[in-house]
LOGU-298233 format. One line per field, with one value per atom (N, C-alpha, C): atom name; residue number from 1; z, y, x; residue in three letters. Coordinates in nm, 4 decimals, decimal comma, m for minus. Each point is the difference from the previous one (the first is absolute). Layout:
a <- c(CA:...)
k <- c(NUM:...)
Z <- c(Z:...)
Y <- c(Y:...)
X <- c(X:...)
r <- c(ALA:...)
//
This chain:
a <- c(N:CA:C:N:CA:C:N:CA:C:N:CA:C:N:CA:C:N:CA:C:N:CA:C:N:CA:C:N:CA:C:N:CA:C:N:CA:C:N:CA:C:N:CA:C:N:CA:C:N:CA:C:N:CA:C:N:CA:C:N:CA:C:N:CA:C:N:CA:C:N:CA:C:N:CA:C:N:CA:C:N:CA:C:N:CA:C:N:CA:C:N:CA:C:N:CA:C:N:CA:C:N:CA:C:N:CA:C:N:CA:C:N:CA:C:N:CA:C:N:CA:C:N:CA:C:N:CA:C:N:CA:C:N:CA:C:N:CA:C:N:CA:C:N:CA:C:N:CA:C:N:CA:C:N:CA:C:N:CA:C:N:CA:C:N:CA:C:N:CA:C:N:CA:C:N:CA:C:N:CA:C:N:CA:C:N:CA:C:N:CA:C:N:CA:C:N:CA:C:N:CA:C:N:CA:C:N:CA:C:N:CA:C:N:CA:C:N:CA:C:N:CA:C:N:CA:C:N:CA:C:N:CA:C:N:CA:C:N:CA:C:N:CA:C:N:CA:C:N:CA:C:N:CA:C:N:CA:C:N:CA:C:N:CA:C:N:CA:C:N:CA:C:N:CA:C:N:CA:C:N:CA:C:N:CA:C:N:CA:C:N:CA:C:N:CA:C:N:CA:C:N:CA:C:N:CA:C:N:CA:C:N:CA:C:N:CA:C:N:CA:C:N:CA:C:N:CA:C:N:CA:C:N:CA:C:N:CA:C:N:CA:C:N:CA:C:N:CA:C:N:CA:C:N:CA:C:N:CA:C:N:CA:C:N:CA:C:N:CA:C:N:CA:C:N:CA:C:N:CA:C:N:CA:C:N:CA:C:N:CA:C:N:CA:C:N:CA:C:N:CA:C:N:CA:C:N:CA:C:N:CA:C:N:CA:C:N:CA:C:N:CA:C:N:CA:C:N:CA:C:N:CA:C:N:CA:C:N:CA:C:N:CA:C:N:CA:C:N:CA:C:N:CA:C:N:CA:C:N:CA:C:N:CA:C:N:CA:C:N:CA:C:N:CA:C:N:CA:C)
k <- c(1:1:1:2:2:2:3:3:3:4:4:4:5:5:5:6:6:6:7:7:7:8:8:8:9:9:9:10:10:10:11:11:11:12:12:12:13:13:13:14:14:14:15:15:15:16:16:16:17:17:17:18:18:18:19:19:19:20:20:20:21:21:21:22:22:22:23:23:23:24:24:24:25:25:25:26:26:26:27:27:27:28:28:28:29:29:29:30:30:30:31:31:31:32:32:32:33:33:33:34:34:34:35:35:35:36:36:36:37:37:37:38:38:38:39:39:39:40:40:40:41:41:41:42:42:42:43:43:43:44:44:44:45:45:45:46:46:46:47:47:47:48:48:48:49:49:49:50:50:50:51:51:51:52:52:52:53:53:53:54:54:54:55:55:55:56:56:56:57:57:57:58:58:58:59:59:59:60:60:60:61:61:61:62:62:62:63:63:63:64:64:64:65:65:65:66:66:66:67:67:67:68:68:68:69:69:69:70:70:70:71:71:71:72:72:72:73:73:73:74:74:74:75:75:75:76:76:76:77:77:77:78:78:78:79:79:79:80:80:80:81:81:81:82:82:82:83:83:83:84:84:84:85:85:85:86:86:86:87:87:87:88:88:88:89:89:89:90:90:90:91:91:91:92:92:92:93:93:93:94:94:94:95:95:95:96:96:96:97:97:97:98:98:98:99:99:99:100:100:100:101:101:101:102:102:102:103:103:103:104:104:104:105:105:105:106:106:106:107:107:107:108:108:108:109:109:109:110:110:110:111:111:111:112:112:112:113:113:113:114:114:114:115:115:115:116:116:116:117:117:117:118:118:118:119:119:119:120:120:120:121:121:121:122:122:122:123:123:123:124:124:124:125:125:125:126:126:126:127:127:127:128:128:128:129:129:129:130:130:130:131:131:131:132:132:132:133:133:133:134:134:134:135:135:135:136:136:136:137:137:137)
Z <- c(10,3981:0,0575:m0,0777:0,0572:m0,0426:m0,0036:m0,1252:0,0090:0,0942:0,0278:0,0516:m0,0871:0,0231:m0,1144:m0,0426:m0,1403:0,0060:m0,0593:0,0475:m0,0405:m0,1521:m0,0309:m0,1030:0,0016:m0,1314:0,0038:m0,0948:m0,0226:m0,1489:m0,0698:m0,1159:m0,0180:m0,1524:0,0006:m0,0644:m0,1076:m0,1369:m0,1077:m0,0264:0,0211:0,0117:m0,1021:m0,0625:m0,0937:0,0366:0,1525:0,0891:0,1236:0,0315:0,1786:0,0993:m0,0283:0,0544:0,0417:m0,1123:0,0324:0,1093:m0,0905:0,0792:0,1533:0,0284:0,1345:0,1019:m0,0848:0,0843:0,0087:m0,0843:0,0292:0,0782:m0,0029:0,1292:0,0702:0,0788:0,1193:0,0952:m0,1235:m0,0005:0,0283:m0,1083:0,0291:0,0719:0,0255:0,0971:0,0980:0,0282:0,0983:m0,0253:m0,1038:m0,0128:0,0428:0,0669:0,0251:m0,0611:m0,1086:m0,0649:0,0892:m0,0432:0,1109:m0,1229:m0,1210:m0,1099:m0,1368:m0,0252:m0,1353:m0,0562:m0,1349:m0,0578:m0,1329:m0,0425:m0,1189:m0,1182:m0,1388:m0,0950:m0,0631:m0,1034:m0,0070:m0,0495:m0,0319:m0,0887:0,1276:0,1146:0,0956:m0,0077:m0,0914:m0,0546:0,0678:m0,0072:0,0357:0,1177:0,0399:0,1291:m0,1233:0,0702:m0,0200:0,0983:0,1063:0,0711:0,1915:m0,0139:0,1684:0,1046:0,0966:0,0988:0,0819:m0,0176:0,1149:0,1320:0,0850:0,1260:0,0033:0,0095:m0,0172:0,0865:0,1464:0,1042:0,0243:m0,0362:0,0664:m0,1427:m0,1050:m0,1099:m0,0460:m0,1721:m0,0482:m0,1734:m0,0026:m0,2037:m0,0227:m0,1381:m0,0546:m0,1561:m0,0103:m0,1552:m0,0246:m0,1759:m0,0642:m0,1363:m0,0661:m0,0699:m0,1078:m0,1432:m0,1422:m0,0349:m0,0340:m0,1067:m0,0978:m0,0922:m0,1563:m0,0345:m0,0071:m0,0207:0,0634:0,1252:0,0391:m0,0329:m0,1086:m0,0507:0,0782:0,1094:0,1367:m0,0060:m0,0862:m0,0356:0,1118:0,1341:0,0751:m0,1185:0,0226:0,0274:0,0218:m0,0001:0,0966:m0,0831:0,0998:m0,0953:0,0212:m0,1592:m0,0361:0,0752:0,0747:0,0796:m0,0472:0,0764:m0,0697:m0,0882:m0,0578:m0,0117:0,0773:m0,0186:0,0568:0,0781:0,1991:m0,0043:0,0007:m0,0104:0,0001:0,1541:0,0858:0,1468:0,1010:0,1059:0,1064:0,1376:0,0944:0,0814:0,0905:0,1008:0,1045:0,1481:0,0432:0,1573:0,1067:0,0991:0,0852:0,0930:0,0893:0,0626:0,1349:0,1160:0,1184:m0,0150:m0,0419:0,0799:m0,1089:m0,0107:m0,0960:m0,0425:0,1659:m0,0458:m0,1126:0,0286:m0,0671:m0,1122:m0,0817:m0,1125:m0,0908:0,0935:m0,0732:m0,0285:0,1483:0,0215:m0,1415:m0,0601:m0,0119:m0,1682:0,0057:m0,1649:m0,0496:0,1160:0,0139:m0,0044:0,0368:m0,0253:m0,1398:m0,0324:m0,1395:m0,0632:m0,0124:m0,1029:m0,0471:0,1588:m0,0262:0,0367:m0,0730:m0,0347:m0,1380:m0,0591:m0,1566:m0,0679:0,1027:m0,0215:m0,0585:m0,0798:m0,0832:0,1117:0,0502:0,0651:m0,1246:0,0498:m0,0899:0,0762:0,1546:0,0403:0,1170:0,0468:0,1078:0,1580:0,0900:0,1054:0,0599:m0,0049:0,0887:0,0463:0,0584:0,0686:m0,0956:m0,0038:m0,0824:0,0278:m0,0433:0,0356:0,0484:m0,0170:0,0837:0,1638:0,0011:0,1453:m0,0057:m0,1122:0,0297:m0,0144:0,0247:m0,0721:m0,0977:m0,1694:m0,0923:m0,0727:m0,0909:m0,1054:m0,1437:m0,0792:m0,0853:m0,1251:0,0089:m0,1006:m0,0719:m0,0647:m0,0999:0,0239:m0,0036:0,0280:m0,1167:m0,0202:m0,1209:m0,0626:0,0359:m0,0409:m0,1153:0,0259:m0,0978:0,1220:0,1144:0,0980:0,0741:0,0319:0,0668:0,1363:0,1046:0,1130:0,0490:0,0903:0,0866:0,1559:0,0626:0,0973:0,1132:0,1042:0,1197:0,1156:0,0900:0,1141:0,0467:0,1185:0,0238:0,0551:0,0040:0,0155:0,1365:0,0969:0,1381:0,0668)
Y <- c(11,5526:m0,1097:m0,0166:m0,0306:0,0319:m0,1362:m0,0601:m0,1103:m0,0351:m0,1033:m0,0091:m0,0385:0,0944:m0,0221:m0,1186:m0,0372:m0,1775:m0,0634:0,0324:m0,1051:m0,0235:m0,1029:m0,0590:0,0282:0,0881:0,0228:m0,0680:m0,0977:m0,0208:0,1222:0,0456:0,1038:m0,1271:0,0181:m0,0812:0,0947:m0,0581:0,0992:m0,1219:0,0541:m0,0969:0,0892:m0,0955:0,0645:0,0345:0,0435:0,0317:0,0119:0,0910:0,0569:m0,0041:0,0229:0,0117:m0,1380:m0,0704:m0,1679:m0,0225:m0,0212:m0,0856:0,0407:0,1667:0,0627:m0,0749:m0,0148:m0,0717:m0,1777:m0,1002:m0,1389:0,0210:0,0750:m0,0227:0,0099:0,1188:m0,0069:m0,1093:m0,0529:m0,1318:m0,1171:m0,0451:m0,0937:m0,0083:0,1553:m0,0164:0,0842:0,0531:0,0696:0,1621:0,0376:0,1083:0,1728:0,0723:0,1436:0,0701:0,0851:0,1369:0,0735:0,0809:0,0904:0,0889:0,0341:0,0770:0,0221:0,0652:m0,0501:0,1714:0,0271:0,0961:m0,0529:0,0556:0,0035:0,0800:m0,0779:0,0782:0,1080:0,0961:0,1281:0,0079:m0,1600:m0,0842:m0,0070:m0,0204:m0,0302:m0,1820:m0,1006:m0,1076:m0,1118:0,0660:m0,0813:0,0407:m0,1060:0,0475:0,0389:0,1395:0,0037:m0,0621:m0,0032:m0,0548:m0,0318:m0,1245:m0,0702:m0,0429:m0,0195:m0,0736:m0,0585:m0,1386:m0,1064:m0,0394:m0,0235:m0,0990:m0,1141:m0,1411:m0,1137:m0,0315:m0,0630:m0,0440:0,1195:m0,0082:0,0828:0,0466:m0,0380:0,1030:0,0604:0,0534:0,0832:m0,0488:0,0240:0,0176:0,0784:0,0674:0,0948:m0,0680:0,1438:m0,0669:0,1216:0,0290:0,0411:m0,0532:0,1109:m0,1156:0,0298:m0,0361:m0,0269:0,1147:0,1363:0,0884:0,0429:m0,1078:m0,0056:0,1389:0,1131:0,1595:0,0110:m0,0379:0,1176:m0,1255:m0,0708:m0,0902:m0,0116:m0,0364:m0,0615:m0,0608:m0,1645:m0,0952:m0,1352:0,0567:m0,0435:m0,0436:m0,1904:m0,0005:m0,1293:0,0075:m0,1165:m0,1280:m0,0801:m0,1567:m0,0314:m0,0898:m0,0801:m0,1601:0,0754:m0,1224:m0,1511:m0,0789:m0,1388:m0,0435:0,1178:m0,0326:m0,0574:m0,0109:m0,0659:0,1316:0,0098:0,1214:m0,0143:0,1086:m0,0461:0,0830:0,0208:0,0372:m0,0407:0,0212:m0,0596:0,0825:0,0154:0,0883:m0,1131:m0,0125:m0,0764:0,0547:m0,0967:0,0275:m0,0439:0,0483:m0,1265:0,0691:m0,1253:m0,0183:m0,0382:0,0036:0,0114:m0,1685:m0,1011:m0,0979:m0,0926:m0,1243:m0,1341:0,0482:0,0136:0,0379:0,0788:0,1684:0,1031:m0,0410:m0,0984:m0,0083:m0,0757:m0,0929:m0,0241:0,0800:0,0803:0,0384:0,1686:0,0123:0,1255:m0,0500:m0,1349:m0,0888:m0,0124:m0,0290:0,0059:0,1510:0,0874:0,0829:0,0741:0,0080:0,0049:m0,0223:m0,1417:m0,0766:0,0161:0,0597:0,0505:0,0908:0,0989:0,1561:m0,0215:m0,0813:m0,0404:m0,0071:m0,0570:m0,0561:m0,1284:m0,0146:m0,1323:m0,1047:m0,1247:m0,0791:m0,0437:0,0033:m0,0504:m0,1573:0,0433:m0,0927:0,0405:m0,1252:m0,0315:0,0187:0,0502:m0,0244:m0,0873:m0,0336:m0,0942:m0,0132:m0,0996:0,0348:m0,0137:0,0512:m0,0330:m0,0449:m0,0434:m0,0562:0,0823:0,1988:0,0604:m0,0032:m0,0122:0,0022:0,1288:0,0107:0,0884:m0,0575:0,0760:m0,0131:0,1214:m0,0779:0,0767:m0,0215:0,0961:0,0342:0,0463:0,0408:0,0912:0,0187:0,1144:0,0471:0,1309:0,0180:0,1147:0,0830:0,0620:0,1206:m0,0142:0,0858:0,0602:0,1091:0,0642:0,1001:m0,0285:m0,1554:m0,0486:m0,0010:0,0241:m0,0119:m0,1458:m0,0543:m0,0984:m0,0127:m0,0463:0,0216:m0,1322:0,0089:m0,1097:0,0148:m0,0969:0,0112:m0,0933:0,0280:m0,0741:0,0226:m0,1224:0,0267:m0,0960:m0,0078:m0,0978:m0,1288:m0,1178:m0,0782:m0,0823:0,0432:m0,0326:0,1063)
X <- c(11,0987:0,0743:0,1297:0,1191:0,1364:0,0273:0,0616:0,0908:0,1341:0,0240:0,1067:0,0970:0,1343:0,0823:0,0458:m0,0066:0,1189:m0,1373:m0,1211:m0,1263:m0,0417:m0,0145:m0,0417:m0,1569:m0,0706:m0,1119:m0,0963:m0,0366:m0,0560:m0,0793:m0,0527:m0,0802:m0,0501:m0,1484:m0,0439:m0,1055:m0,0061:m0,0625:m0,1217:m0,1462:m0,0705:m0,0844:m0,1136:m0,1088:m0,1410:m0,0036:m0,0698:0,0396:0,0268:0,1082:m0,1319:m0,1175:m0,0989:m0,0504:m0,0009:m0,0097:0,0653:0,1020:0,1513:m0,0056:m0,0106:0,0077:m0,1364:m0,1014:m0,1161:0,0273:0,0705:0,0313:0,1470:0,0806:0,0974:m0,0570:m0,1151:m0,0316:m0,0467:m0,1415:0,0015:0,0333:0,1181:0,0851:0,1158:0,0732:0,1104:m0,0323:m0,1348:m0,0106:0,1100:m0,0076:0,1244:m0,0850:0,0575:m0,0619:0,0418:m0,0775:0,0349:0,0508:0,1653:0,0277:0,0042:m0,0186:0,0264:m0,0753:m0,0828:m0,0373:0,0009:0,0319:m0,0214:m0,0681:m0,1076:m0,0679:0,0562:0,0156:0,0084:m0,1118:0,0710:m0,0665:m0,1451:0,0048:m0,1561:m0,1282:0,0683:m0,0581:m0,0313:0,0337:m0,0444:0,0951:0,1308:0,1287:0,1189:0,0785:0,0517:0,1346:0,0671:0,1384:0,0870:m0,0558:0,0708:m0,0051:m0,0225:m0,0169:0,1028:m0,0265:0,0861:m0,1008:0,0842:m0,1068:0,0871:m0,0211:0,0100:0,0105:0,0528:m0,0023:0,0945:m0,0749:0,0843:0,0885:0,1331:0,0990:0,0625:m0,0291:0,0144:m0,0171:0,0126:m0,0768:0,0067:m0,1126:0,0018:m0,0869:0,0749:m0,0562:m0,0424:m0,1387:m0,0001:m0,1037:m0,0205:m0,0663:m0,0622:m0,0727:m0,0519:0,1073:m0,0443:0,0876:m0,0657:0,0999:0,0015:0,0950:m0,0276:0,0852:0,0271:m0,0902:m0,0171:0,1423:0,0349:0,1397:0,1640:m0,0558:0,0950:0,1186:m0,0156:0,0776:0,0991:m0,0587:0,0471:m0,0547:m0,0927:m0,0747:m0,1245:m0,0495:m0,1209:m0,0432:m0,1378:m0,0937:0,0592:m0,0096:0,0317:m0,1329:0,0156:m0,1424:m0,0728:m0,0688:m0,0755:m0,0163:0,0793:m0,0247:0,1647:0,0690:0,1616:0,0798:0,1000:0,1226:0,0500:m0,0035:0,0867:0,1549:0,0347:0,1650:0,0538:m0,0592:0,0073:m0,1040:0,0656:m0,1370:0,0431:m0,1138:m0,0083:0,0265:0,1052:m0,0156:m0,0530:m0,1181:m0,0312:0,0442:0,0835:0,0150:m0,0885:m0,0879:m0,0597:0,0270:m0,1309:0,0945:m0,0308:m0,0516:m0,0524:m0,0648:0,0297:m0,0434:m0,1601:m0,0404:m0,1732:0,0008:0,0453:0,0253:m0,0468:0,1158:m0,0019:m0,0876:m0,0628:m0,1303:m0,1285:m0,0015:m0,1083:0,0110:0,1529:m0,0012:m0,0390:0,0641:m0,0415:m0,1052:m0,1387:m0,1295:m0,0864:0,0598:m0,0797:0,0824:0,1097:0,0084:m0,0810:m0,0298:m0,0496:m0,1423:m0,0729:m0,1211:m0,0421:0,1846:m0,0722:0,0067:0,0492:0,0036:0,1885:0,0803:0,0940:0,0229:0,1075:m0,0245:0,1371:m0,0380:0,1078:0,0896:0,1115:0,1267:0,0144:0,1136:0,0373:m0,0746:m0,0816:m0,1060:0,0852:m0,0264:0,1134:m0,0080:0,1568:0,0641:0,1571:m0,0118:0,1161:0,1376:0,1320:0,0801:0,1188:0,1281:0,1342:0,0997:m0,0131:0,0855:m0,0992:m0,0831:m0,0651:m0,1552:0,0028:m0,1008:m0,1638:m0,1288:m0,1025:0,0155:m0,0337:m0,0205:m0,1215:0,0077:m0,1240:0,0455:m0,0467:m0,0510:m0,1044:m0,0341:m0,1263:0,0569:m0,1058:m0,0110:m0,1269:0,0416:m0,1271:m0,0827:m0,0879:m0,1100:0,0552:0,1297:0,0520:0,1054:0,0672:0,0935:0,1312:m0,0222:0,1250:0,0682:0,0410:0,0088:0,0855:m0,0606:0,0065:0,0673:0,0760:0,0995:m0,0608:m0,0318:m0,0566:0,0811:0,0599:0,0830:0,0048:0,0112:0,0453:0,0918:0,0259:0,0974:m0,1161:0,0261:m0,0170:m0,0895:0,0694:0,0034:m0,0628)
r <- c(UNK:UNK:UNK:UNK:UNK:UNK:UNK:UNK:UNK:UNK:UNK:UNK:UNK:UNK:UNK:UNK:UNK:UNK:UNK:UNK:UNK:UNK:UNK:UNK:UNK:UNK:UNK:UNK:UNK:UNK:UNK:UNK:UNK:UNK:UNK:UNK:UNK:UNK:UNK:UNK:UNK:UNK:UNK:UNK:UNK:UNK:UNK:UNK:UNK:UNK:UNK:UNK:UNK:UNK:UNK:UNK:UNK:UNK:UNK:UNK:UNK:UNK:UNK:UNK:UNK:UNK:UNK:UNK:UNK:UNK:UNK:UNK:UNK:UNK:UNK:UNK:UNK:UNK:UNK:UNK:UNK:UNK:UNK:UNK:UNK:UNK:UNK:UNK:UNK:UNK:UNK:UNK:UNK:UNK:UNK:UNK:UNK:UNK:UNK:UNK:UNK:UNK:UNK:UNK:UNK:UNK:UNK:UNK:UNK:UNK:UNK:UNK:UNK:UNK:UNK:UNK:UNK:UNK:UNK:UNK:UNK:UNK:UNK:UNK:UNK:UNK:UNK:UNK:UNK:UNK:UNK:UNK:UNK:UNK:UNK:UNK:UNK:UNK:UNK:UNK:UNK:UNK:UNK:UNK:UNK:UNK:UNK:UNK:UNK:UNK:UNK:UNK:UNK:UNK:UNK:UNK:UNK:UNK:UNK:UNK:UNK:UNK:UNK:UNK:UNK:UNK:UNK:UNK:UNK:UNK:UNK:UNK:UNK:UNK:UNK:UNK:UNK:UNK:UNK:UNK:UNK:UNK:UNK:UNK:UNK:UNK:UNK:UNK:UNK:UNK:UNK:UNK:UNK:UNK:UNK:UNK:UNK:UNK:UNK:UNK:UNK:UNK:UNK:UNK:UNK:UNK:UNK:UNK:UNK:UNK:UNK:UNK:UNK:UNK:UNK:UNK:UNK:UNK:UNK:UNK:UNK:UNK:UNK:UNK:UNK:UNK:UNK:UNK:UNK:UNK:UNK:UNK:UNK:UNK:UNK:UNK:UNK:UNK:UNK:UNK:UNK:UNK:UNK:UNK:UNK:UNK:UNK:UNK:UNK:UNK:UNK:UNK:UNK:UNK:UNK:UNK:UNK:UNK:UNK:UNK:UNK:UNK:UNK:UNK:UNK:UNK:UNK:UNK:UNK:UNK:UNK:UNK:UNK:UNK:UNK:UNK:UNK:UNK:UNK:UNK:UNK:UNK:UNK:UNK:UNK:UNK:UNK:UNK:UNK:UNK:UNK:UNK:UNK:UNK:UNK:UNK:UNK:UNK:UNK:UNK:UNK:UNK:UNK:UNK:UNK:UNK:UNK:UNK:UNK:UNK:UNK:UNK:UNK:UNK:UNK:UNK:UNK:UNK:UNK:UNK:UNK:UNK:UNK:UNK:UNK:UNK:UNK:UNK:UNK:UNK:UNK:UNK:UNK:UNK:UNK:UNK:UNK:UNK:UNK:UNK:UNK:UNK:UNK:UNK:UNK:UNK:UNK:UNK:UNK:UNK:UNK:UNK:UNK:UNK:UNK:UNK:UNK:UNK:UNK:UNK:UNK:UNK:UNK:UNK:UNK:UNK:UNK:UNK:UNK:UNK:UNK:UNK:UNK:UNK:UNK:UNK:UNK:UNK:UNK:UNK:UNK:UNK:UNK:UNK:UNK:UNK:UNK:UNK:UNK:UNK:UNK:UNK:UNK:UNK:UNK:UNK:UNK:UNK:UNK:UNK:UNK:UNK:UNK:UNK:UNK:UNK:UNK:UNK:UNK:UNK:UNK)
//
């Protein structure tokens, strides 16, 4: 599957690709279109997910090929966030709710906000943190 040029991809370094790849499915409903296994057989080098009409990629943390890639520590402060937009107010609860009990932690509970949207956000189990929206109406 070929990117479309210009697109913004996140690629995410998690401390389990195998996890993480089984609670997106989960919680955002995301489809593996990609996975290659490292030479361990233990760890992903490298995935591509499905999410609505996007894509993120991610693998796990291998310090060995000193990258300068790796997993953030679960429960930190992140200093990025993956935004979703969503088709629909429901969406975003319903997508907050099953986060939460694939083992997502709630930040900000959704609701409605002052540019017009329904929002959210959480943090994964991975150390990621997720923005969750739709429009309003």
């Amino acid at each position: 599957m070929a990117e479309r040029a210009g697109s913004v991809i996140p690629y995410l370094t998690v401390g389990s690709a195998l996890d993480a790849i089984a609670f997106y499915r989960q919680a955002f409903r995301a489809e593996e279109t990609y996975k290659m296994m490292a030479e361990d057989g233990r760890r992903v080098l490298h995935a591509r997910l499905r999410i609505g009409e996007g894509i993120v990629m991610l693998s796990d943390d291998f310090p060995e090929f000193g990258s300068g890639a790796i997993a953030p520590v679960p429960g930190a402060r992140a200093s990025v966030a993956v935004a979703l937009a969503l088709a629909s107010a429901a969406d975003v609860d319903a997508t907050f709710a099953r986060a939460l009990a694939a083992g997502a932690s709630g930040e900000m509970v959704p609701s409605d906000v002052f540019w017009g949207d329904r929002f959210a956000t959480l943090a994964d189990p991975f150390g990621h943190r997720w923005m969750l929206s739709a429009p309003q109406g």
